[in-house]
C-alpha positions as a Markdown table, in Angstrom:
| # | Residue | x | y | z |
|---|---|---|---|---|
| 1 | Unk | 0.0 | 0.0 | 0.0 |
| 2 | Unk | 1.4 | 3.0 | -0.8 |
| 3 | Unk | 1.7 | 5.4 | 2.2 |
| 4 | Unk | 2.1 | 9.8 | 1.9 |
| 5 | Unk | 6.0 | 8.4 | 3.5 |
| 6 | Unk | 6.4 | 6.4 | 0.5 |
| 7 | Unk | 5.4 | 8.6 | -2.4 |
| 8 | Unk | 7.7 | 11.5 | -1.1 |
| 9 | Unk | 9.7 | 8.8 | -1.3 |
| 10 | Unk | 9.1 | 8.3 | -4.6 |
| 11 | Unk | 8.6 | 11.2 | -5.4 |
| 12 | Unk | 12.0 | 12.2 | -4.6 |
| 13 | Unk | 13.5 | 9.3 | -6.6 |
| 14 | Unk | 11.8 | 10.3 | -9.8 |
| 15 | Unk | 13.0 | 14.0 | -9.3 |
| 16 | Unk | 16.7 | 12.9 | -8.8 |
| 17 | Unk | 16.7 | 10.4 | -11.5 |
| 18 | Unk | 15.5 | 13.8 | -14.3 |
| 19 | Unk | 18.1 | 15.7 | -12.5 |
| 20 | Unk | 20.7 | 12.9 | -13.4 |
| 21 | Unk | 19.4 | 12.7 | -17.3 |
| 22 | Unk | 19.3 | 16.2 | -17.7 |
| 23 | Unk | 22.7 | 16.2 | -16.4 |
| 24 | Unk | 24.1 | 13.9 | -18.6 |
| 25 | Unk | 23.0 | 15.7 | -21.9 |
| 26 | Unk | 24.0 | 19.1 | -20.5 |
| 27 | Unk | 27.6 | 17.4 | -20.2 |
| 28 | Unk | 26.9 | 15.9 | -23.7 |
| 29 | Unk | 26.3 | 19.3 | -25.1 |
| 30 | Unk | 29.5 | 20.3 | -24.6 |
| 31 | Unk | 28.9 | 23.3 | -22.7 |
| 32 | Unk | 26.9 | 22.8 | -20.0 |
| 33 | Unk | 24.9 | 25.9 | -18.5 |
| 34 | Unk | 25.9 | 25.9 | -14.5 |
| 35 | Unk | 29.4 | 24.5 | -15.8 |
| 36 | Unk | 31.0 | 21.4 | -15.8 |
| 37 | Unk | 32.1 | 21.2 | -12.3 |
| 38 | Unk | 28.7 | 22.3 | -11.0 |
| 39 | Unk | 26.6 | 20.2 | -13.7 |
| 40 | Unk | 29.1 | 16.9 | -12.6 |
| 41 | Unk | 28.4 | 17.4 | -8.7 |
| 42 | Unk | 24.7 | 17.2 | -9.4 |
| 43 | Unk | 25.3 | 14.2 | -11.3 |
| 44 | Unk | 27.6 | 12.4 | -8.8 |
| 45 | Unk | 25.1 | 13.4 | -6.2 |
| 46 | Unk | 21.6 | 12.3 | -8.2 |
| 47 | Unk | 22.4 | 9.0 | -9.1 |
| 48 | Unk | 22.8 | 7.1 | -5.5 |
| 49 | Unk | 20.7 | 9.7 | -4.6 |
| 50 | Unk | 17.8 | 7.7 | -7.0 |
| 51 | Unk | 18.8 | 4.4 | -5.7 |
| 52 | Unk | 18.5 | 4.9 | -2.0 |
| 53 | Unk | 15.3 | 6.6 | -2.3 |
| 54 | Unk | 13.8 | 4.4 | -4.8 |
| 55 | Unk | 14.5 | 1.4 | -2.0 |
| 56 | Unk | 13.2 | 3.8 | 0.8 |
| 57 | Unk | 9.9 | 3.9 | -0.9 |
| 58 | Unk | 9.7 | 0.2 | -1.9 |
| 59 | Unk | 11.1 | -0.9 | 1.7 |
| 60 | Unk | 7.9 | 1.9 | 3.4 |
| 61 | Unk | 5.5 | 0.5 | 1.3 |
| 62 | Unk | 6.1 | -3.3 | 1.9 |
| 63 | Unk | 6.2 | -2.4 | 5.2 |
| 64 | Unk | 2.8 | -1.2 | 5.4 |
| 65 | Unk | 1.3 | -4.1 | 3.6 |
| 66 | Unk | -1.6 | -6.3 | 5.1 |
């Protein structure tokens, strides 16, 4: 059952893995709006970042299953 926990959860997993795609083609293009450094921190930090929430919702909402 998906709980409010869960889909911020969620939520926040979805939102980190855009950040991570748009990321990548920004550093694609060749010349990246915020910068390389800037673009490849938010890059580094989005993709674990997707991961760990993505198994914090899935782990909330098994745990609220009947």
């Amino acid at each position: 059952m998906l709980t409010p926990k869960s889909g911020v959860f969620l939520l926040g997993s979805c939102i980190c893995a855009i950040a991570s795609v748009g990321s990548i083609f920004e550093l694609s293009s060749g010349n990246p709006e915020l910068g390389g450094l800037v673009t490849g921190i938010i890059l580094a930090a989005t993709i674990p970042l997707t991961g760990v929430l993505f198994v914090a919702a899935v782990a909330d909402a098994r745990a609220n299953q009947k």
